[in-house]
Steps between C-alpha positions, in 0.01 A plus 500: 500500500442790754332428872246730314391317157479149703301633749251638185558187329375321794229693586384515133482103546371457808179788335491336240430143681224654736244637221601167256362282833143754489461527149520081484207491811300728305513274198497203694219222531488536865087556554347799601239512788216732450440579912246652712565591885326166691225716647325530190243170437605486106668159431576508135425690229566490086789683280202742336423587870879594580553709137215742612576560878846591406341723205234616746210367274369394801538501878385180670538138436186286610352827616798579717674801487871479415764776444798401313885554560748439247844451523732786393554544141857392468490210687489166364205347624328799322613383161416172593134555595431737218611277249328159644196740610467710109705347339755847443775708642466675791613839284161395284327551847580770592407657147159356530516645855571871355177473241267371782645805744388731148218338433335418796718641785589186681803458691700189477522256807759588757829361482647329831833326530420229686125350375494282730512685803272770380272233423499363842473892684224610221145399599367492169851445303546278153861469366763195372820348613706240363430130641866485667395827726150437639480413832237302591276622753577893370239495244262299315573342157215598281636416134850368386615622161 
């Protein structure tokens, strides 16, 4: 075997390894926490509540305002959220996402790598992380899913 095949071969494993370890997080039990950034006064909130910020339904929980952030599309805690959250795929999203941009010209929540820092540096911010990487003090846990 050449220097060149093994080092594919290798790197082909090692690829291969990486997304196997996200795909098994996004399909994982691990909860989801729904959270806000701690200067908002909300404490907890219901399922329904979370389905229609993140569909833009509506804008405030408990009569405070609340702008969403959702993870990027490809990650895994995407999948995750949109399946425990709808009960779909996240490509089933963003199809319903292209008929509300026809139909009623909405825009889709913006998409932040890291939710939990842009929850804590938003005023006003609503988003998810898995259990294993909140930090307390960093946000508030409204809902766990």
């Amino acid at each position: 075997m050449t220097v060149q095949r093994l080092f594919f071969a290798l790197f082909a494993v090692l690829f291969a390894l990486a997304f196997s370890g996200e795909n098994a997080r996004a399909q994982s039990d691990e909860p989801i926490h729904v959270i806000v950034n701690n200067s908002l006064s909300i404490t907890n909130t219901t399922l329904a509540e979370v389905k229609r910020i993140f569909r833009k339904e509506a804008t405030a929980i408990s009569g405070v305002r609340v702008v969403p952030i959702n993870a990027p599309r490809t990650k895994p805690l995407r999948a995750a959220f949109v399946q425990r959250a709808y009960g779909t795929s996240v490509q089933d999203e963003l199809a319903t996402w292209e008929k509300l941009k026809i139909t009623n010209g909405l825009q889709p929540p913006t998409e932040i790598d890291n939710t939990l820092k842009a929850v804590f540096s938003v005023k006003n911010g609503i988003s998810y992380c898995f259990q294993s990487d909140y930090k307390p003090g960093t946000a508030k846990i409204i809902l766990t899913l």
